[in-house]
Each structure stands twice: as structure tokens, then as C-alpha cells.
N, C-alpha and C positions, 0 to 999 in steps of 0.2 A: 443909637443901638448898632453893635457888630451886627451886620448878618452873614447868615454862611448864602450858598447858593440858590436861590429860590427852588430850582429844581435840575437832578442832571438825566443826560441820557443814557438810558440804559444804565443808571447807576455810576455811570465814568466820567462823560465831559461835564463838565459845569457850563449851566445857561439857565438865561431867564433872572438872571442874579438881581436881587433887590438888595443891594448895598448904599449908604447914605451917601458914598463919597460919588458925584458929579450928578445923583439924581434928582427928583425935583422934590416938592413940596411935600415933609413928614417922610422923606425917605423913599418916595415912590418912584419909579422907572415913570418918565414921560413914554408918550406913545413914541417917539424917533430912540430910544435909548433899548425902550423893550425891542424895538424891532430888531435892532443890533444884537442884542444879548440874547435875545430868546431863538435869533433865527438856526442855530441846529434842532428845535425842538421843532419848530415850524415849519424844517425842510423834513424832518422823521414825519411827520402830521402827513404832509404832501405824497409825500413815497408812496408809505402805505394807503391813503384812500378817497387820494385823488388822484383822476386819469387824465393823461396830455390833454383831451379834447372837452376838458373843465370839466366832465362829470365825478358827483364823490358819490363812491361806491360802500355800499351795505352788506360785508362779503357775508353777513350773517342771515341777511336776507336774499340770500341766492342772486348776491351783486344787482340788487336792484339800487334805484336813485329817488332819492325822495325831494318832493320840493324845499322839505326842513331841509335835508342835508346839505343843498344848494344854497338856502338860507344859511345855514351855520357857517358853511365854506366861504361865503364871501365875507361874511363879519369877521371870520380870521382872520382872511385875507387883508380884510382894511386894517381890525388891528395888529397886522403884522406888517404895514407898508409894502405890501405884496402887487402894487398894480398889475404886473404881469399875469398872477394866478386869480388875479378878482376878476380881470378880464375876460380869462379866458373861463370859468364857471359863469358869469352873467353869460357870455356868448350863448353857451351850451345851454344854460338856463332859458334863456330867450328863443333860441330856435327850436327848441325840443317842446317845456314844458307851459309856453307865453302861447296858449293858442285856447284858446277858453272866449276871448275877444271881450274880455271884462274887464283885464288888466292884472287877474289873479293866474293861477298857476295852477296847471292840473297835478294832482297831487304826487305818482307814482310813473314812476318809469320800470318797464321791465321787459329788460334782453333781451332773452332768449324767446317772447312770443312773436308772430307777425304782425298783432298790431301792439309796440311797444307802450301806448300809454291808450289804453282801453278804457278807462274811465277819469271822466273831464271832469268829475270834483274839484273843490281845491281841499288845502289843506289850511286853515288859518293862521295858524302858528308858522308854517314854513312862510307865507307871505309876508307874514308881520317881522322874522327875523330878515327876508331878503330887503323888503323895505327899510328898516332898521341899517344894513348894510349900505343898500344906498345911500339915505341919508350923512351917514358916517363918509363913505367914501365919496361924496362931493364936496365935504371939506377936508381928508386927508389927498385929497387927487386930482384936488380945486376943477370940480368938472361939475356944470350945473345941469347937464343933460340927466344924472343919475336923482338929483333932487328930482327933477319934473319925473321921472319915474317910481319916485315912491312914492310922490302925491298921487300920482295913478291907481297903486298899489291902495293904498290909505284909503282914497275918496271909493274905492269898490268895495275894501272890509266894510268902511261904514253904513253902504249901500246892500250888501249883502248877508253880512255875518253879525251884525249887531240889533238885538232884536229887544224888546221889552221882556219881563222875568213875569213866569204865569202867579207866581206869587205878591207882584208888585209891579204896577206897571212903571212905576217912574226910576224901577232900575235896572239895569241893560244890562245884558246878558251879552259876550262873546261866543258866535258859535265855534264849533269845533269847524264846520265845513257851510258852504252857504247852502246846500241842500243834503236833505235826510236828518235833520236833528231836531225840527219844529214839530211837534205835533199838536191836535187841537187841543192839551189836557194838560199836555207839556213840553219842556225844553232840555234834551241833552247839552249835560257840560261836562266841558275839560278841562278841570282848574290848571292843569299843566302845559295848557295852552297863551295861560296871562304871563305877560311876562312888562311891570309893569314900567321899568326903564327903559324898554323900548316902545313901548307905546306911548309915552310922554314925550320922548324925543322926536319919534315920526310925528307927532299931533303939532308940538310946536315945531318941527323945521315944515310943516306940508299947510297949517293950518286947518287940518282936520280934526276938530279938536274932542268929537266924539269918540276920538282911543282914550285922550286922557280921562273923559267923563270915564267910559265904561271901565277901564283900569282904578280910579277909585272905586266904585261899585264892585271890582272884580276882588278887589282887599277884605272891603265890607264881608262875600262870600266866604273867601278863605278863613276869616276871623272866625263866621258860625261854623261853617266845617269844621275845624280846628279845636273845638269847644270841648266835642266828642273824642277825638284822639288824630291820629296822622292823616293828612287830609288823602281821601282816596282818586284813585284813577278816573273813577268816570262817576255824574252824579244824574239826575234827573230833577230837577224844577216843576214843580207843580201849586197851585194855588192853595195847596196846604203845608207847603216849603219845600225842603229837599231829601230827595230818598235814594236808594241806593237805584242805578240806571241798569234796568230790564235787558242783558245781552251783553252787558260790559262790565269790563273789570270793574269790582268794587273793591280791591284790596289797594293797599299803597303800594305802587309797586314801581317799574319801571317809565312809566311815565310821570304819576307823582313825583317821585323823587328829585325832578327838577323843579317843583312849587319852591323849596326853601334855597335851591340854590339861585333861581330867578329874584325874590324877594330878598337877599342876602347882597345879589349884586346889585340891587336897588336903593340901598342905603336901610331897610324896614328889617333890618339884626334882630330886632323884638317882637316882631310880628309871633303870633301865636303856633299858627302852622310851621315858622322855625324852630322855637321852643320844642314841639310836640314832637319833631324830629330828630333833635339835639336828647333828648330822653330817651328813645331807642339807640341811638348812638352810642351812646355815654354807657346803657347797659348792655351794649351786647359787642362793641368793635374794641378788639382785641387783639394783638401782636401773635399775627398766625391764623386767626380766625378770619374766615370769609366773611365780609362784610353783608348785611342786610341788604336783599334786591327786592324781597317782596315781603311785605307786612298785612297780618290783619288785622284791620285799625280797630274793629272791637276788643281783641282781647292784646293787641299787640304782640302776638305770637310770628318766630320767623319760618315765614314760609319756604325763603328762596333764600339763597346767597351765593357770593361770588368772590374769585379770589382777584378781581382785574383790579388793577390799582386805581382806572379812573374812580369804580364808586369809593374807593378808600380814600380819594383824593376828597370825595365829594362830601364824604362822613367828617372828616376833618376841619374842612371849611365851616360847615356846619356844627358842627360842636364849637369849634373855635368863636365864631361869631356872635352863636346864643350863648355864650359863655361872657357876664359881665367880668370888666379888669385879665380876661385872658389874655396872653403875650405868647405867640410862635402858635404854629400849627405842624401837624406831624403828614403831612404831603409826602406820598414814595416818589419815587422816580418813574416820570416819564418812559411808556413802553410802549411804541408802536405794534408791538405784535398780540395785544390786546385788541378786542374787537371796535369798529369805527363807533358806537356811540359810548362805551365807557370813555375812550380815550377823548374823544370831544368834550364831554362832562369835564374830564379833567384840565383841559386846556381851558374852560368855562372858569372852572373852579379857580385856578390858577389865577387867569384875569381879574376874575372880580377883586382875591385878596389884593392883587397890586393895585389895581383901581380905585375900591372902596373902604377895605378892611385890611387896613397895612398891620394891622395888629396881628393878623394869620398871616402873613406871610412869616413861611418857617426860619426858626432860627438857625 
């Protein structure tokens, strides 16, 4: 297959190019090939919302630091062959937000107060992606100090945020946080928190292998979510199933919206919760129209939307994916002056297609 550019910046340079001629297997950019071709996307990524001293910045959250964002930044970074930048966010990671003494990450950083990181939560999903990243980046960086620190990372989710379902005890539940989500009646969950190829990959390079249980169970989840319509933001677990979570978003919205992009980059194109997403897609993203950011999974009505390309990247992928015998996906171009988590979404988005679904990668 010709292909044109994967993606350009700002609409002008070409990078990221998924073309057959010197790539690997079914036409895909290997990781040393993407790194060459994608790296002006990589260095627009960096400019904007990453800081010399490794922290990546939230300008939309009043430049706060999230332990996800640190998470996300270094898995860029490894799949960008970036040792300098993985560096230097683990550094800033490490000093800043590695003080909890569990081996997890306090959740939030933020500037401007005097005590920058005022509550030693973690955040699970940011752990599980920074771990994911180390993993990854002890075979792109051949350094086995980073493996012994995801098992760290690993062997404390399992120890802290993996708890039995009030509805069944033999199936495990991912918390959102290792404290404040258990109660005696029930269990908050963040389906937007599984993300299940990365928890298969920490489980087998760490031997922790209660991610990969609870990521099967976390599918099982998503599949009865899904049943109903777009799986929501936040749910509650109780011993008579699952309800909508008392104080938290119940709508598909900003956090959801990475469930089908996670499972998409997982190989699981058919899972239901992508389908369910791929149907709001398909009726409502339209050339010129802001894309869907917030759904209500009852009536599928839009609530929110947006004109940032990352979610139009992400609407793309997704319909592309849950789209049997689909060929090309309609991906904009790369814009750093969109906010830091559309624009991550979309470099998410981007990967997965070269990675797992060379079929969306645009023509």
C-alpha cells in the first residue's frame, strides 16, 4: 500500500511517515525508524509541555504535574528513543513525586502553593503507565536498574490498589487510588484507569502477575459496562453489581474516552466498549464539527465537545478500528498549541495505529 504521511506538523512538515518502503513487518515503522521520522513531532510534543527540569506540565490545570503526565512522558519518551528526555522526567519524577516510601507516586504536583504536593495519594493509572515505561525503557536503553523499578512499582499496585469486587469476590478490582475508594458496601472504579497492554507487559517483564489477572477481569467489566451504552467515567461496585459512583462523573466523558483507545492499543478492535464508541463517532464527527468530549451514556446525547484535533485523532482511530475491512483513517495534523492531554491522546492514538492497527494508519 502507498501511504502518504502518517502525520505533519502544523499541517507542513511531513513525520511520523508510515510508508512500506524500508519499514518492518505489514508496513509498520519499527520503533529506531519511528523515532527518526516522527522526531519533529516529538520535539513540538517536548517544547510545548515538557519542562528542562523533566516535569510535564497541565497548562490547563493551572501548570500543575500529574504523576499520569510523568507516566505518559516517559513512555514517549522510550517510544521515541529519547534517553535524554526519559531521564530527565524519571529524575524530576523520582525526586519530587517517589516519596510515599511504597514505591508509588504521589499523585499531584502543584506550583504555585508552599507545600507543592499536599496529598501523598497515588494515582494508579499514572503508576501503571510509569511502570509500563520503565519496563519498555530497559530494553530500548538496555538498563536493568529501570526493570527493578517497575517491579517496585508493580509489586505495590498489587499490594495496594488491587482489591476483590463487592459483587464477586474471585474478581479483582483496580483501584483508582490505594486510599479513599474501598468502602464497606462498596468499591469505586475507573474503567479509564485499565489499560490492558500495559498491565500484561509489566506482569510478564516484573512477574507480578496479579495485573495481568486483574486486566482480564478489568475486560470482563468493561464488556457489562458496555452492554448499556458508552462506558462511563466513574462507576461503583456493590454486591448487587454496578451503579452509577455517588460524587463522580457518570457521563463518558474525558476520562472515559481513553477505555477504547487503551483496548484498541491492545489488540481487543472488537471489544464492545470500542464498538459503543465507534457508534457515537460515526453519528456525530463530522468535517467542521467539534468532536464529542462528553457523552450521556443513557440517552447518548452530546454534552461537550471540542475542536482540538487530538480527540479527532482519537474519534478516528476508533471508528477506524471498530470498523471491520476498514483501510486509512482520517487523523489531522499534529498541533502543539492544543492543550497537553488532547495532544497526548493523540500521539497515543497515532502509536497504537503504527503499532497494532496498521490498517488506520492514514492514507
Amino acid at each position: 500500500m502507498n501511504r502518504r504521511d502518517f502525520m505533519t506538523l502544523l499541517g507542513a512538515m511531513p513525520v511520523f511517515a508510515a510508508c512500506t518502503h524500508g519499514a518492518g513487518a505489514q508496513g509498520l515503522l519499527t520503533t529506531g525508524q519511528l523515532s527518526e521520522s516522527a522526531a519533529p513531532v516529538w520535539a513540538a510534543w517536548k517544547e510545548a509541555y515538557l519542562q528542562p527540569d523533566g516535569r510535564v506540565v497541565d497548562g490547563v490545570q493551572n501548570n500543575a504535574s500529574h504523576s499520569e503526565g510523568q507516566g505518559y512522558g516517559a513512555l514517549l519518551a522510550t517510544e521515541f528513543g529519547d534517553e535524554e528526555a526519559f531521564t530527565r522526567i524519571v529524575s524530576w519524577t523520582e525526586s519530587t513525586l517517589a516519596i510515599r516510601g511504597d514505591g508509588l507516586l504521589a499523585w499531584r504536583y502543584l506550583p504555585e502553593q508552599s507545600n507543592p504536593v499536599p496529598d501523598l495519594n497515588n494515582a494508579s493509572d499514572g503508576d501503571l503507565f510509569y511502570a509500563w515505561a520503565m519496563v519498555r525503557a530497559s530494553q530500548r536503553f538496555a538498563n536493568r536498574n529501570y526493570l527493578q523499578r517497575a517491579q517496585q512499582i508493580a509489586a505495590a499496585l498489587a499490594d495496594h490498589c488491587i482489591v476483590p469486587s463487592r459483587a464477586d469476590a474471585a474478581e479483582m478490582i483496580f483501584l483508582p487510588a490505594a486510599q479513599g475508594f474501598v468502602h464497606e458496601d462498596r468499591v469505586v472504579f475507573n474503567p479509564s484507569y485499565i489499560m490492558p497492554l500495559a498491565m500484561r507487559e509489566v506482569a510478564s517483564a516484573t512477574g507480578v502477575i496479579e495485573l495481568a489477572q486483574t486486566a482480564q477481569h478489568a475486560e470482563g467489566i468493561l464488556l457489562r459496562l458496555a452492554d448499556a451504552g458508552p462506558v462511563p467515567d466513574w462507576i461503583e461496585v456493590t454486591a448487587q453489581g454496578m451503579t452509577p459512583a455517588n460524587g463522580f462523573s457518570n457521563d463518558a466523558g474525558y476520562e472515559a474516552m481513553r477505555v477504547p483507545l487503551y483496548l484498541v492499543w491492545s489488540g481487543l478492535n472488537r471489544h464492545p466498549a470500542v464498538t459503543q464508541m465507534m457508534r457515537v463517532y460515526d453519528r456525530t464527527v463530522q468535517p467542521g464539527v467539534p468532536v464529542p468530549t462528553r457523552i450521556d451514556p443513557a440517552s447518548g446525547s452530546v454534552l461537550e465537545a471540542s475542536n482540538d484535533p487530538g480527540y479527532r485523532a482519537l474519534a478516528a482511530l476508533v471508528s477506524c478500528a471498530g470498523t471491520t475491512g476498514a483501510v486509512g483513517s482520517d487523523m489531522p495534523a499534529f498541533d502543539p498549541r492544543q492543550p497537553y492531554y488532547p495532544a497526548t491522546l493523540q500521539m497515543f492514538a497515532m502509536i497504537a495505529a503504527n503499532q497494532v492497527s496498521p490498517e488506520c494508519v492514514p492514507i
